[in-house]
N, C-alpha and C positions, 0 to 999 in steps of 0.2 A: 195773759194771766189766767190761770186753772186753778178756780176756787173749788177747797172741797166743802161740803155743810154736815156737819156732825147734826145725828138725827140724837144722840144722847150726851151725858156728861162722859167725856171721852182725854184718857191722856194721851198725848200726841207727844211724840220724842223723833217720829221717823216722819218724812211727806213724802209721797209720790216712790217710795223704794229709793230715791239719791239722793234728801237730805235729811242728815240725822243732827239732831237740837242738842246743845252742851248740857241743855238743861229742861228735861220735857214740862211741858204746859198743858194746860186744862182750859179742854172748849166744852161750853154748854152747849144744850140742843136747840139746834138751829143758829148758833155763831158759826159764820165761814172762814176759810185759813188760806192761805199762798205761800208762795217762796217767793221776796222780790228778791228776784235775781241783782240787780246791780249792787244793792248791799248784803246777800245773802241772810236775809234775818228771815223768820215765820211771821208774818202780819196776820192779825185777828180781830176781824169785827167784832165787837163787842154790843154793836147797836147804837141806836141814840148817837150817831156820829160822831162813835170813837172807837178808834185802832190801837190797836198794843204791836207792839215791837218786841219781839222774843228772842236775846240772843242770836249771836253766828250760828248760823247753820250751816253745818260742814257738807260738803257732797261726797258722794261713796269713792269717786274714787282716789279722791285724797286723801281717804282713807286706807287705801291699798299703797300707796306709793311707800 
């Protein structure tokens, strides 16, 4: 798993260039983000040991088909 850490208030709609959010979200500075792949959603630490679930996120190239 490849957390990225947003060093500002940051809206996120794309991760890593291959997957794009139905619905972009907003991380604070120093909240981290992933793709779990098995359910393809954007997970977000939020701190104080709690995650958010963000929508399917699509990967690029499902996009193209």
């Amino acid at each position: 798993m490849n957390r990225v850490t947003a060093d500002r208030l940051t809206l996120v709609s794309m991760v890593d260039h291959w997957f794009y959010l139905h619905e972009p979200t907003f991380l604070d500075a120093g909240q981290t983000c992933w793709i779990d792949h098995e359910t393809n959603e954007l997970c977000v630490d939020r701190g104080g040991d709690r995650v958010t679930r963000h929508g399917r996120a699509r990967h690029a190239a499902w996009m193209c088909r």
